[in-house]
PDB file of N, CA, C and O in Angstrom, chain B, residues numbered from 101:
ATOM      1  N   UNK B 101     -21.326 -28.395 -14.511  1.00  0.00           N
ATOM      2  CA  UNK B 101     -20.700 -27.097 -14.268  1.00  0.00           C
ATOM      3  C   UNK B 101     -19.232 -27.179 -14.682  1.00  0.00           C
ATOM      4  O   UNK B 101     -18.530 -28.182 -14.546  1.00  0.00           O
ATOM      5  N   UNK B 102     -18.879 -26.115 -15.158  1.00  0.00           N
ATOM      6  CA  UNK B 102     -17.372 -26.043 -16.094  1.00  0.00           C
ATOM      7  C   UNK B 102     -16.231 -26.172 -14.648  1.00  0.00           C
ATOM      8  O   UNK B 102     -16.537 -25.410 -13.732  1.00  0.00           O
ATOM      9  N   UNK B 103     -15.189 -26.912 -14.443  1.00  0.00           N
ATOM     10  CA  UNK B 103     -14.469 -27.242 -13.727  1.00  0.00           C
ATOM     11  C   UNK B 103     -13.818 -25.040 -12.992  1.00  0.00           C
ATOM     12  O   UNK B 103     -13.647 -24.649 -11.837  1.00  0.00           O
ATOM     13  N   UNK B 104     -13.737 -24.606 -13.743  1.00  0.00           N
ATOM     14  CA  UNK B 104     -13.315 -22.937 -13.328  1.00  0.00           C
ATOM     15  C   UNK B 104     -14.812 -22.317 -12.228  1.00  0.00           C
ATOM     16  O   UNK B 104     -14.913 -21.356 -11.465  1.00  0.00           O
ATOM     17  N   UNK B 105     -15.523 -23.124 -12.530  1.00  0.00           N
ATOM     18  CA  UNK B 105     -16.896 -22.330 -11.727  1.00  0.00           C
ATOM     19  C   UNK B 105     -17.141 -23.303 -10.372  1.00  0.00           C
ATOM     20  O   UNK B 105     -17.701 -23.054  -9.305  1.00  0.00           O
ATOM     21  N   UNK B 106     -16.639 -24.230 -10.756  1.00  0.00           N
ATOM     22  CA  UNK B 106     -17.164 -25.191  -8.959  1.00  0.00           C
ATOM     23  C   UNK B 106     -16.976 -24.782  -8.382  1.00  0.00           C
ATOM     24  O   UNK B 106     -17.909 -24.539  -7.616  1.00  0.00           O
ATOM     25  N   UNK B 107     -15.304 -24.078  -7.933  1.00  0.00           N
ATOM     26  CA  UNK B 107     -15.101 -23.361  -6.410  1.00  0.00           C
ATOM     27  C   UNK B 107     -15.068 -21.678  -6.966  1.00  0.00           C
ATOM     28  O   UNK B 107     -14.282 -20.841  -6.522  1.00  0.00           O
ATOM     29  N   UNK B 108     -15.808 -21.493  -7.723  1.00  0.00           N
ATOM     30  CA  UNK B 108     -16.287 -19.682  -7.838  1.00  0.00           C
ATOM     31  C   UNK B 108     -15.402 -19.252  -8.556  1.00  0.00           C
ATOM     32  O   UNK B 108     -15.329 -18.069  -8.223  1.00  0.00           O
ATOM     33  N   UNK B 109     -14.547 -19.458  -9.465  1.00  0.00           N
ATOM     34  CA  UNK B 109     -14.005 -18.223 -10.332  1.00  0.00           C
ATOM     35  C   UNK B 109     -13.797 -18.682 -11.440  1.00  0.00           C
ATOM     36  O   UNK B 109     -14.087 -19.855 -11.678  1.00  0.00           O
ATOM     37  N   UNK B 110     -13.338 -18.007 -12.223  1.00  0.00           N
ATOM     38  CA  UNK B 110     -12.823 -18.214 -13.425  1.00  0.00           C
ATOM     39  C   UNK B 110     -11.834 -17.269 -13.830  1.00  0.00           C
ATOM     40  O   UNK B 110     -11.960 -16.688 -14.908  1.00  0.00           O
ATOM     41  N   UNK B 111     -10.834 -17.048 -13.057  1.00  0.00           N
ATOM     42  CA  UNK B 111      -9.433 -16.746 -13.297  1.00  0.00           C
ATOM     43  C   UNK B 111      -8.525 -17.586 -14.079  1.00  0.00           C
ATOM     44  O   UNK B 111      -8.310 -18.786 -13.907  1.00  0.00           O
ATOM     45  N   UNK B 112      -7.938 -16.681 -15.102  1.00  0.00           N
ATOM     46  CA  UNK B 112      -7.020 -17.709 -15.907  1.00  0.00           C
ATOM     47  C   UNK B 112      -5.435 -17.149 -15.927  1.00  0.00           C
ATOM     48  O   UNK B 112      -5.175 -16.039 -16.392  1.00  0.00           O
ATOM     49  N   UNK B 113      -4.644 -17.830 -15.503  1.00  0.00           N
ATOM     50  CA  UNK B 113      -3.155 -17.844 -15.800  1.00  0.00           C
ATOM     51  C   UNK B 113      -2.490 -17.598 -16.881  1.00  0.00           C
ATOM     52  O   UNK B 113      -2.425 -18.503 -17.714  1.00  0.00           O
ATOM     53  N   UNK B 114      -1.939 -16.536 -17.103  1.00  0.00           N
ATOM     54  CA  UNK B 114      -1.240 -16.339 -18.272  1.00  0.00           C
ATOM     55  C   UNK B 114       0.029 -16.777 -18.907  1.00  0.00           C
ATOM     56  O   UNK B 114       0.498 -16.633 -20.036  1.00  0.00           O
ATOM     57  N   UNK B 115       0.562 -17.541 -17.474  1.00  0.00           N
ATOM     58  CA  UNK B 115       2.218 -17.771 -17.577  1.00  0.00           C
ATOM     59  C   UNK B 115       2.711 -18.024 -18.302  1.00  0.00           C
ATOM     60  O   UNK B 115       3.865 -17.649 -18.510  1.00  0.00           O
ATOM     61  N   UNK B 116       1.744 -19.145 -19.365  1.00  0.00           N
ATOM     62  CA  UNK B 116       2.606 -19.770 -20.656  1.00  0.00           C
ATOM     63  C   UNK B 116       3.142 -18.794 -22.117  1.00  0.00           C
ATOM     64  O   UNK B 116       4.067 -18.971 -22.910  1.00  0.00           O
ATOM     65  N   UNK B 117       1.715 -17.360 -21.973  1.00  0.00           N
ATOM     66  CA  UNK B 117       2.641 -16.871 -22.971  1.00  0.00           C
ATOM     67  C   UNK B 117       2.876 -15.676 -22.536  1.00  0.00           C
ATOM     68  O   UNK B 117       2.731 -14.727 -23.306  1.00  0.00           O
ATOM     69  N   UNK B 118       3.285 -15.481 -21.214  1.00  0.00           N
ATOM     70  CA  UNK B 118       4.384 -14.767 -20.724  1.00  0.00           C
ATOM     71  C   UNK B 118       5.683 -15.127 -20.962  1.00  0.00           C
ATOM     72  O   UNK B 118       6.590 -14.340 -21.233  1.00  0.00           O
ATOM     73  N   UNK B 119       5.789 -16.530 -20.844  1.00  0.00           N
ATOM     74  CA  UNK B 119       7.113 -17.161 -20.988  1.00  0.00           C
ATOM     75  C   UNK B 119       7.865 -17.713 -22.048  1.00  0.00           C
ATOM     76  O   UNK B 119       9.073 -17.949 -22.071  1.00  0.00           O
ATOM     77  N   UNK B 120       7.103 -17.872 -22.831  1.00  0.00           N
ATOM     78  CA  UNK B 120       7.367 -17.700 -24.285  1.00  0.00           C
ATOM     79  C   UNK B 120       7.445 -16.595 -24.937  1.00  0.00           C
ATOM     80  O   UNK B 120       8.369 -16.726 -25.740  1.00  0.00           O
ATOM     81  N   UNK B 121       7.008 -15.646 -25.023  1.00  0.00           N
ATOM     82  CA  UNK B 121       7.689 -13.921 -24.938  1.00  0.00           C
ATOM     83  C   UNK B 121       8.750 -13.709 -24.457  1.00  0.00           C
ATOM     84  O   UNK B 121       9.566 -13.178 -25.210  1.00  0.00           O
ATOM     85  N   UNK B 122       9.155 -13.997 -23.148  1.00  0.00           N
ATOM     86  CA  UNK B 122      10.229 -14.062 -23.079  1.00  0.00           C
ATOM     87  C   UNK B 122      11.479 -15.068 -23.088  1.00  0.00           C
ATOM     88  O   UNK B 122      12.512 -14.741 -22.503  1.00  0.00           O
ATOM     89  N   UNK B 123      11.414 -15.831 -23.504  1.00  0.00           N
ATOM     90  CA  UNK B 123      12.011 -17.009 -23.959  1.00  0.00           C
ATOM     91  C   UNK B 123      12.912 -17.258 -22.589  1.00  0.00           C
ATOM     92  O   UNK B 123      14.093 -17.100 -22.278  1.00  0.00           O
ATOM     93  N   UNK B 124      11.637 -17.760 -21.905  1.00  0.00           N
ATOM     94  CA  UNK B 124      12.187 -18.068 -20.433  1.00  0.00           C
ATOM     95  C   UNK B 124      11.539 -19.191 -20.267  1.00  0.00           C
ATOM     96  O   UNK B 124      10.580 -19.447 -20.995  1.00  0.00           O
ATOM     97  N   UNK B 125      11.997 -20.151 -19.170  1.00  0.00           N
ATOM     98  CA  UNK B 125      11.636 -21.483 -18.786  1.00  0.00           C
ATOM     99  C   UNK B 125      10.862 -21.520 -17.298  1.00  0.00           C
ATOM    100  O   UNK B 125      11.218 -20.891 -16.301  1.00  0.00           O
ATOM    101  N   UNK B 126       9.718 -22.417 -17.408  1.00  0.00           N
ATOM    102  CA  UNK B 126       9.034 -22.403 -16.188  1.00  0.00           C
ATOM    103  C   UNK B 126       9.828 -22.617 -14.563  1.00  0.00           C
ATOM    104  O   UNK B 126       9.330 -22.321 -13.477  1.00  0.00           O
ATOM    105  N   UNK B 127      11.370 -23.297 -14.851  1.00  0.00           N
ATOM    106  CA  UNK B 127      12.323 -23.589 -13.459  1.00  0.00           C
ATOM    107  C   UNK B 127      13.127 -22.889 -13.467  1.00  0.00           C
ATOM    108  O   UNK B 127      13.917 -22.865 -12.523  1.00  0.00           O
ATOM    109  N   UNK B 128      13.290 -21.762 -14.880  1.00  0.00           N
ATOM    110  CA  UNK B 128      14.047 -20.380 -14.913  1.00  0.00           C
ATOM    111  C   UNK B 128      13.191 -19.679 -14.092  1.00  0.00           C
ATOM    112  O   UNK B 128      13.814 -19.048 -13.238  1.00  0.00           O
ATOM    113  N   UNK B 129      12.278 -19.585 -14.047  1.00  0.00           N
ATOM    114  CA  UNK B 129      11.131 -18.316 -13.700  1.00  0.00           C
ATOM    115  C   UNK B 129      11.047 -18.350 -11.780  1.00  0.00           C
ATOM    116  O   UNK B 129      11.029 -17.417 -10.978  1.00  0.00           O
ATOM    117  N   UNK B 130      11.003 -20.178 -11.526  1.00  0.00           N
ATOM    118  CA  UNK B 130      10.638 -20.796 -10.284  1.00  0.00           C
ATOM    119  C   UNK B 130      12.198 -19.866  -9.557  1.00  0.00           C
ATOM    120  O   UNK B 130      12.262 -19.004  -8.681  1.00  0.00           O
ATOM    121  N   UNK B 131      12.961 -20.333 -10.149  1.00  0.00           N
ATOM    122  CA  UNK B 131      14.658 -20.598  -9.699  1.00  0.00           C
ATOM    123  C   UNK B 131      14.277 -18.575  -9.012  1.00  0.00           C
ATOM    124  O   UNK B 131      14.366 -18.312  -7.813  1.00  0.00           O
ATOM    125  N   UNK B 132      13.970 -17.706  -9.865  1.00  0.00           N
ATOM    126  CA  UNK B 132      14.090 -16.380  -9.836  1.00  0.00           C
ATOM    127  C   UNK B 132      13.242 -15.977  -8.689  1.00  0.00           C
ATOM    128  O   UNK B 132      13.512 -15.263  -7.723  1.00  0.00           O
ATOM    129  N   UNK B 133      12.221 -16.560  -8.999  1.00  0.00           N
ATOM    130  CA  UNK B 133      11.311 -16.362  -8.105  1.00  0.00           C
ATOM    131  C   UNK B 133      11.316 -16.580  -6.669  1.00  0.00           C
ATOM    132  O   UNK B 133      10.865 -15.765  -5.864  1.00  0.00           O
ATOM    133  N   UNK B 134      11.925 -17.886  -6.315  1.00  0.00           N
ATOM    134  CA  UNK B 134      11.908 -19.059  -5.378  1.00  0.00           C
ATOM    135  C   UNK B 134      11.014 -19.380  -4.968  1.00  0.00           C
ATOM    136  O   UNK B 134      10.841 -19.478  -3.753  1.00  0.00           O
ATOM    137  N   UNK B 135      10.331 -19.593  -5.656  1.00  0.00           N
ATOM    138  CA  UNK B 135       9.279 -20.871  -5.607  1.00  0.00           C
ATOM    139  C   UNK B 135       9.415 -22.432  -5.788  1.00  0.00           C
ATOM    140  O   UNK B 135      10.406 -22.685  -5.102  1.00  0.00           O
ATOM    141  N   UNK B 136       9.142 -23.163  -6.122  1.00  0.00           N
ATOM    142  CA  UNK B 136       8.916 -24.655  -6.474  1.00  0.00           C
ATOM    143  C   UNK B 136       8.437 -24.703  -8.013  1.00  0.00           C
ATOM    144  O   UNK B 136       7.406 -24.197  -8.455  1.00  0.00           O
ATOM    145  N   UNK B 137       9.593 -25.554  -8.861  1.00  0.00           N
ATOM    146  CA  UNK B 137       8.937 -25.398  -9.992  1.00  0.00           C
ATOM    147  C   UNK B 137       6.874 -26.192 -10.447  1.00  0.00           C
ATOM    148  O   UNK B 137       6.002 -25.975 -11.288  1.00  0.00           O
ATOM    149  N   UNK B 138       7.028 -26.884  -9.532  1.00  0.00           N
ATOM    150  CA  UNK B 138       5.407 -28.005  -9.035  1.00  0.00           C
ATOM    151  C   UNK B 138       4.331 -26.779  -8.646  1.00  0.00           C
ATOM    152  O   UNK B 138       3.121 -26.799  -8.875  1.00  0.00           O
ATOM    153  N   UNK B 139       5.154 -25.615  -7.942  1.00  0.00           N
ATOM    154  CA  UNK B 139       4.022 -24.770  -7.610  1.00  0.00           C
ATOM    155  C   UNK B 139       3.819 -23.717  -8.435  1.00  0.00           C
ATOM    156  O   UNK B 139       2.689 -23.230  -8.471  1.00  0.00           O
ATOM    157  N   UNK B 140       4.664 -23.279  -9.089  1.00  0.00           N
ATOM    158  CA  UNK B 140       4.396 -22.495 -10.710  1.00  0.00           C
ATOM    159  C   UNK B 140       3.481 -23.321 -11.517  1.00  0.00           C
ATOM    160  O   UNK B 140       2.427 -22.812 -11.898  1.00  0.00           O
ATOM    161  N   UNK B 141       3.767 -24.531 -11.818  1.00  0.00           N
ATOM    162  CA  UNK B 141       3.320 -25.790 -12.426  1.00  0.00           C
ATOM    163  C   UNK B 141       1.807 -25.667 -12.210  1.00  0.00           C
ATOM    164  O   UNK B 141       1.067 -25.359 -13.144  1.00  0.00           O
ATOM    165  N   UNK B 142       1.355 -25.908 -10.984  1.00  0.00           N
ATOM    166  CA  UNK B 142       0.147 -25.595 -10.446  1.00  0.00           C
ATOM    167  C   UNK B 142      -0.576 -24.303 -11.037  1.00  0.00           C
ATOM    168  O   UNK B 142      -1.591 -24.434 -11.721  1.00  0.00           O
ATOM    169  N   UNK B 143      -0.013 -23.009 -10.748  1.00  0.00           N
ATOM    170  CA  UNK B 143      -0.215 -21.764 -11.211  1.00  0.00           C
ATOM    171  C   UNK B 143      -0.680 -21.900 -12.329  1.00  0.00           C
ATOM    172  O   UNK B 143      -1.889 -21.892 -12.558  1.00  0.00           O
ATOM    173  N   UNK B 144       0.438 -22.081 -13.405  1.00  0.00           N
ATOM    174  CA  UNK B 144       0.344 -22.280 -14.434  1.00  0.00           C
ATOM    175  C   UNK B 144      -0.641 -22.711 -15.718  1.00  0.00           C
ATOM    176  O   UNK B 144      -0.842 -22.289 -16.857  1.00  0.00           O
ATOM    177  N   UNK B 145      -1.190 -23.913 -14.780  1.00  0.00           N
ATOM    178  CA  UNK B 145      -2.385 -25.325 -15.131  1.00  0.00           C
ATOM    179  C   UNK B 145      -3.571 -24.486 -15.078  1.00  0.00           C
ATOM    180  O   UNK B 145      -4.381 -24.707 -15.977  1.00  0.00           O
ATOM    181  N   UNK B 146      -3.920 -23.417 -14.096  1.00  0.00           N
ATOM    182  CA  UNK B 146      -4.920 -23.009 -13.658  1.00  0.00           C
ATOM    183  C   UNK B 146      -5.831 -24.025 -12.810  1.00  0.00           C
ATOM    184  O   UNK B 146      -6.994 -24.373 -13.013  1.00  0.00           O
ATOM    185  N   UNK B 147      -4.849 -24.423 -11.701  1.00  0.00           N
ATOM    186  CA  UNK B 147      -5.342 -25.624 -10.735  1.00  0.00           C
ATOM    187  C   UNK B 147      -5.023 -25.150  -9.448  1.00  0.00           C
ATOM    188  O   UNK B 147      -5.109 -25.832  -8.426  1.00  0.00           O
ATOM    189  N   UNK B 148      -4.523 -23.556  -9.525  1.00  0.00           N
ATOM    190  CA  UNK B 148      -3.904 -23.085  -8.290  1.00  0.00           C
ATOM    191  C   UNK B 148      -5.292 -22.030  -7.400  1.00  0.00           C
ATOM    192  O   UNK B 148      -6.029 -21.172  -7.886  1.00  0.00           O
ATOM    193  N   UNK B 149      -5.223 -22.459  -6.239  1.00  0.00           N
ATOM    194  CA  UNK B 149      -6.644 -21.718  -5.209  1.00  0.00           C
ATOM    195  C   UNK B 149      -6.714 -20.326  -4.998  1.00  0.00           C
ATOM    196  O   UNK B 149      -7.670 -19.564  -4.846  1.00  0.00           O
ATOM    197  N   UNK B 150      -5.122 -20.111  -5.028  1.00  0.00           N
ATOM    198  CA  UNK B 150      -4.709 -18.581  -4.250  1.00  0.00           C
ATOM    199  C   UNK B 150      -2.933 -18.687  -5.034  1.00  0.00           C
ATOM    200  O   UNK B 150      -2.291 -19.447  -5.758  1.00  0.00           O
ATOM    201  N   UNK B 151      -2.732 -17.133  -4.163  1.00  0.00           N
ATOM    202  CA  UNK B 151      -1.123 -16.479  -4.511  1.00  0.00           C
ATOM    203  C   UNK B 151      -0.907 -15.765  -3.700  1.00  0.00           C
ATOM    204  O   UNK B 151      -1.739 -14.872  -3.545  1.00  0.00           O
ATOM    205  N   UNK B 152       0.051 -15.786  -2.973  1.00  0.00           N
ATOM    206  CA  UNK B 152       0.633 -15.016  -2.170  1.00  0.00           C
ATOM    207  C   UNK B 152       0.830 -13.575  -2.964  1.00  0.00           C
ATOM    208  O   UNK B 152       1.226 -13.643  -4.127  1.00  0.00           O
ATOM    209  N   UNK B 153       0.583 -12.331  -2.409  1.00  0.00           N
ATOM    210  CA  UNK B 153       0.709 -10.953  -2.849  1.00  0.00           C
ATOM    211  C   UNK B 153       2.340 -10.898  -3.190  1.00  0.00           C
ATOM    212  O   UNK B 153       2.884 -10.300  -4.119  1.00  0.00           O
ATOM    213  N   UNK B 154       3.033 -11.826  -1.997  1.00  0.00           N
ATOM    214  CA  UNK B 154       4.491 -11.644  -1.771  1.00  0.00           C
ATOM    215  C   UNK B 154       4.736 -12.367  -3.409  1.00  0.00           C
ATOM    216  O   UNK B 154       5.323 -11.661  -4.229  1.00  0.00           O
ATOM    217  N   UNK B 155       4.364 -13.486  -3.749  1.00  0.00           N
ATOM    218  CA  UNK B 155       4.593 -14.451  -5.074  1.00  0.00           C
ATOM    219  C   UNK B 155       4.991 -13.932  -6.095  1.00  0.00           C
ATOM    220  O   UNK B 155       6.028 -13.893  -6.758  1.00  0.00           O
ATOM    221  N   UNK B 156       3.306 -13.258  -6.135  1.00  0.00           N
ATOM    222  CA  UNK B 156       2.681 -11.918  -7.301  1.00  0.00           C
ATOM    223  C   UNK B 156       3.609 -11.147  -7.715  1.00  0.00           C
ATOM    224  O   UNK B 156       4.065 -11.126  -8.858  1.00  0.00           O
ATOM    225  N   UNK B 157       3.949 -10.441  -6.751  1.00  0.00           N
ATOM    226  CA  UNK B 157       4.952  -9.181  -6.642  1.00  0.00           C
ATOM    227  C   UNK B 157       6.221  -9.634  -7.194  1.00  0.00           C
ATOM    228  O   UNK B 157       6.793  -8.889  -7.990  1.00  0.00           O
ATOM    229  N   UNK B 158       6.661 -10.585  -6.928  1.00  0.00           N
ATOM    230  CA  UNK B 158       7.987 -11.386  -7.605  1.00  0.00           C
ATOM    231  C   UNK B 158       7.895 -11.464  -9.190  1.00  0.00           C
ATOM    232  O   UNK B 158       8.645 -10.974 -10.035  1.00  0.00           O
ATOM    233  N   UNK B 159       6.654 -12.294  -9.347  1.00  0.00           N
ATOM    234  CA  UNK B 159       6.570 -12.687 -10.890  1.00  0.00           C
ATOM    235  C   UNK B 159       6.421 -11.641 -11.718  1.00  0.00           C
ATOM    236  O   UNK B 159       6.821 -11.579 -12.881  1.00  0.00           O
ATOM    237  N   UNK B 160       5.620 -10.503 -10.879  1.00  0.00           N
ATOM    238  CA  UNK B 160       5.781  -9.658 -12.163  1.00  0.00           C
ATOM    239  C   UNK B 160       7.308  -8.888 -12.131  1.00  0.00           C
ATOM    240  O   UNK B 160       7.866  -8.176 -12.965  1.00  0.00           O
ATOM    241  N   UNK B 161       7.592  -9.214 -11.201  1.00  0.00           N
ATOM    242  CA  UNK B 161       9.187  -8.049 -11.641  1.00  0.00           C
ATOM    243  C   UNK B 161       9.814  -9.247 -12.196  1.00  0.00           C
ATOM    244  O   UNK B 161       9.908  -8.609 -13.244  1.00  0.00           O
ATOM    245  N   UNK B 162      10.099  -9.868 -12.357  1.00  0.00           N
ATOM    246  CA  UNK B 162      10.566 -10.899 -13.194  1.00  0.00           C
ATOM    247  C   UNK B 162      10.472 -10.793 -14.569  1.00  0.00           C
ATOM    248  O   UNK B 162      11.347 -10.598 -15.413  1.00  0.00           O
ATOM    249  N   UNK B 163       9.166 -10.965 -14.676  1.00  0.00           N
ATOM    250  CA  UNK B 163       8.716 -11.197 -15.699  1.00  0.00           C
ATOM    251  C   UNK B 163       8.169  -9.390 -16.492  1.00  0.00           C
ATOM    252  O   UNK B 163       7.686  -9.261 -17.617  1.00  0.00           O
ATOM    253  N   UNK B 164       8.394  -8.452 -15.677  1.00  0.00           N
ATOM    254  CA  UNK B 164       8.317  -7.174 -16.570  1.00  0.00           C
ATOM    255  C   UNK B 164       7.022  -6.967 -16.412  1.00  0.00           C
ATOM    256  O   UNK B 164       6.808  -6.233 -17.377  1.00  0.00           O
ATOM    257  N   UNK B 165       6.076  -7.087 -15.912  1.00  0.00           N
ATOM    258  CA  UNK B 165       4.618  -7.659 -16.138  1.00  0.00           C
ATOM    259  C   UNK B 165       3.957  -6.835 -15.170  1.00  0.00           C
ATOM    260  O   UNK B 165       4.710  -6.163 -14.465  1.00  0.00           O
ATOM    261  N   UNK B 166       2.622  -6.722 -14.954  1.00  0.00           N
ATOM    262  CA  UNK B 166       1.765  -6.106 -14.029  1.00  0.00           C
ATOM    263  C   UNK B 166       0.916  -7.495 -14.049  1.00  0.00           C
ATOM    264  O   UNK B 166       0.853  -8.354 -14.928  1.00  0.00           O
ATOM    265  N   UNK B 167       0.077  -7.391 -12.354  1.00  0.00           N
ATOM    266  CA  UNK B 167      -0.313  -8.676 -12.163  1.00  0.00           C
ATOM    267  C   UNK B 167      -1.843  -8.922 -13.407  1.00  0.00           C
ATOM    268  O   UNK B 167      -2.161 -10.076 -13.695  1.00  0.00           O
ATOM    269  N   UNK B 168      -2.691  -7.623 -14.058  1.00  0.00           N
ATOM    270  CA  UNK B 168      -3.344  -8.276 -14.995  1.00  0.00           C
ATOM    271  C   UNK B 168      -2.700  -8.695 -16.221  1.00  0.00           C
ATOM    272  O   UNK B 168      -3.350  -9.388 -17.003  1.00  0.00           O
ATOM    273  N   UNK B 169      -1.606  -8.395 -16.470  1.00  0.00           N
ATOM    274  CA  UNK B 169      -1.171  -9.478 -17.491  1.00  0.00           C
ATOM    275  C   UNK B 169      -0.889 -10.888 -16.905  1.00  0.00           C
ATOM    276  O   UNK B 169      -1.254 -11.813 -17.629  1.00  0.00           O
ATOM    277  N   UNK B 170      -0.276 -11.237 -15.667  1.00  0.00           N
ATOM    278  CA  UNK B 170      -0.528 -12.899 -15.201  1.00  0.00           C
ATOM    279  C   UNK B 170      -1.875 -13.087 -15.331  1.00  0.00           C
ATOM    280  O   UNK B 170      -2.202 -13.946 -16.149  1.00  0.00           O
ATOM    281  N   UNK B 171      -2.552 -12.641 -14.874  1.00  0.00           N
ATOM    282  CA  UNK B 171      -4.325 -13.113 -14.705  1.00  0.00           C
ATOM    283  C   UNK B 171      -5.156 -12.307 -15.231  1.00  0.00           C
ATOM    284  O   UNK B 171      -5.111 -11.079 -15.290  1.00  0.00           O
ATOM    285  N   UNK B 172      -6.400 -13.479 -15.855  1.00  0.00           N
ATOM    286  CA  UNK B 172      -7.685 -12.623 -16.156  1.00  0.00           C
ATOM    287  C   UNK B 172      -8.816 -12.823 -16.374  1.00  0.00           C
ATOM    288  O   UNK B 172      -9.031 -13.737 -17.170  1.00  0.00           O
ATOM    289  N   UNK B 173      -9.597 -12.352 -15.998  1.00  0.00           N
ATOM    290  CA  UNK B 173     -10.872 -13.232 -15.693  1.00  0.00           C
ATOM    291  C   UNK B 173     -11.689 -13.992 -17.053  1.00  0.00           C
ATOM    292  O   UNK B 173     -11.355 -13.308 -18.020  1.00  0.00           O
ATOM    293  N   UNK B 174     -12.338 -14.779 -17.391  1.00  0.00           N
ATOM    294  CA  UNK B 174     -12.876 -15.817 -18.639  1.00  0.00           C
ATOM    295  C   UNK B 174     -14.226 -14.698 -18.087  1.00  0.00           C
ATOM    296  O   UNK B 174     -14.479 -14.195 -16.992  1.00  0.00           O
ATOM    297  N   UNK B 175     -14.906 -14.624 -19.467  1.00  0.00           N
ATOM    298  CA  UNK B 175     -16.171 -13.933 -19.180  1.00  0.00           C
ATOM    299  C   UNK B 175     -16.895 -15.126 -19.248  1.00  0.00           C
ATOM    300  O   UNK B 175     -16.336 -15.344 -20.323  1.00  0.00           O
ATOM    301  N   UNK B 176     -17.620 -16.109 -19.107  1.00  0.00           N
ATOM    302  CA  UNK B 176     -18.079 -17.052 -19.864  1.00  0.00           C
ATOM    303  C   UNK B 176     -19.745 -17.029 -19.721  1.00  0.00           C
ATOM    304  O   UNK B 176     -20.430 -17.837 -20.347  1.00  0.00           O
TER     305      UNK B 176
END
């Protein structure tokens, strides 16, 4: 079984080319956010379980974004 389906989803993280669009850095993004750059990191990897709504809500004003551009589901 594909490592995205063991614990039920297949949500994927968009962060990396969010952040390269905007020619922003993953401890730029953390720093804005206040988060932990390890827990963006996580996010990021698509190794993360959950997100705080409160998180969510940050990154996309940050980042200009609505939360389906951070995430989206793999049809597979």
């Amino acid at each position: 079984m594909p490592p995205e389906q063991e614990d039920g989803h297949a949500v994927v993280c968009h962060l990396d080319e969010l952040l390269a669009a905007r020619g922003m850095t993953l401890t730029e993004l953390a720093d804005r956010v206040g988060v932990t750059v390890v827990n963006l990191s996580v996010l990021k990897n698509n190794r993360a379980r959950a997100i705080r709504f409160s998180t969510l809500t940050r990154l996309c004003q940050e980042l200009g974004c609505q939360p389906g551009d951070v995430f989206s589901v793999r049809a597979d």
